[in-house]
N, C-alpha and C positions, 0 to 999 in steps of 0.2 A: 888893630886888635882892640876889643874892647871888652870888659866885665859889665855882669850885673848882679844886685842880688836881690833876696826879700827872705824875709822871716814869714813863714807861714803858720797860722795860729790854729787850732784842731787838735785830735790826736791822730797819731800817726796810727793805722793798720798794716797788716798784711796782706799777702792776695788774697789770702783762705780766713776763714772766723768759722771755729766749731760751737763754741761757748757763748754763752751770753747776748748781748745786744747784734742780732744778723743784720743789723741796717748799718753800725757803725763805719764797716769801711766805705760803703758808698756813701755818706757822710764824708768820712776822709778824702775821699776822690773828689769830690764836690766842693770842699774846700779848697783841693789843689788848684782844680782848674779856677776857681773863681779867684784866688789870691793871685795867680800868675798870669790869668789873662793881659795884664795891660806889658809885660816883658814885651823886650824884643824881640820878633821871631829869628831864631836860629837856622840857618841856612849853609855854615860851614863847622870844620869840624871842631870839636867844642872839647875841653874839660869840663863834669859836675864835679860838684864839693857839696854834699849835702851831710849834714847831721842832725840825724832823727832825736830830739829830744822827748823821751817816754818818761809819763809818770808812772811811782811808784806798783800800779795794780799791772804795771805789764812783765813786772818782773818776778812772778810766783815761785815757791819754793820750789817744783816741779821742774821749774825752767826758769833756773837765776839768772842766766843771761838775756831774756829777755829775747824777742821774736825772731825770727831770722833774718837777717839783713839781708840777704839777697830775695825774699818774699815781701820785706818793706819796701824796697826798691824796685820790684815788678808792677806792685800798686801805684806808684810813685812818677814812673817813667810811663804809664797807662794813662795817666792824668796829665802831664807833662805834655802829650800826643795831642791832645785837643788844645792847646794853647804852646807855648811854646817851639815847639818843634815841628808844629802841625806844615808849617810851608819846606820844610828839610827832607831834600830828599832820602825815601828808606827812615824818615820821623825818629825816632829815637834811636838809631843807627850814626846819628851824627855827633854821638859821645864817644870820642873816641878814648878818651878818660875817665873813669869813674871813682872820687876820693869819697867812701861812703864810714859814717862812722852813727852808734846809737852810746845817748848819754842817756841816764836817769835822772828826771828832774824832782822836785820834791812837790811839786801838785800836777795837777791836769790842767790848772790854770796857765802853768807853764811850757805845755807841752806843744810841740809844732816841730818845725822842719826849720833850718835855715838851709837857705838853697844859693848857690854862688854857678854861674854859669863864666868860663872863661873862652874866647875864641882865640882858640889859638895857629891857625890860621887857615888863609883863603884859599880855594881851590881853583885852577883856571876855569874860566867860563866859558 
């Protein structure tokens, strides 16, 4: 069994962007894959641990809570596909855990992902 992690630096998006900057989440995506390329790839079945840490402008009086987490994590696990899980058979199918949680941070300077991937165990081959 083995963990890994990395703190990933960006802002988190969602799948979808109505408002504002339309290039940000593929930005976001493009940060994922590039900060997780060097992980090891995931080949059995895994727990994630990831918490989205969002600055203050993601949290609008409109929507205090801030984006949907299960729309952060479509983004998230999209990016994820091309590095991480890319050799896993069925690719993001190989979570078979997901501990998904969104903080607010107090800048944008602050904002990223930490990301924890745990194997927790092997499948016969």
């Amino acid at each position: 069994m083995y963990s890994q992690s990395v703190h990933i630096t960006g802002v988190p998006y969602a799948q979808k962007k109505t408002k504002g900057n339309g290039t940000a989440p593929e930005i976001w995506s493009r940060a994922v894959v590039a900060q997780t390329s060097n992980l090891i790839k995931v080949r059995h079945p895994c727990l994630v641990r990831v918490t989205f840490r969002l600055p203050p402008n993601k949290f609008p009086t409109d929507h205090p809570y801030g984006p949907d987490l299960d729309n952060l994590l479509k983004r998230f696990f999209d990016a994820l596909i091309e590095t991480v899980f890319s050799d896993a058979p069925g690719h993001d199918g190989v979570a078979v855990s997901i501990e998904a949680t969104k903080v607010k941070v107090p800048s944008e300077s602050e904002s990223g992902a930490d990301l924890e991937i745990i194997e927790i165990m092997k499948t016969p081959t």
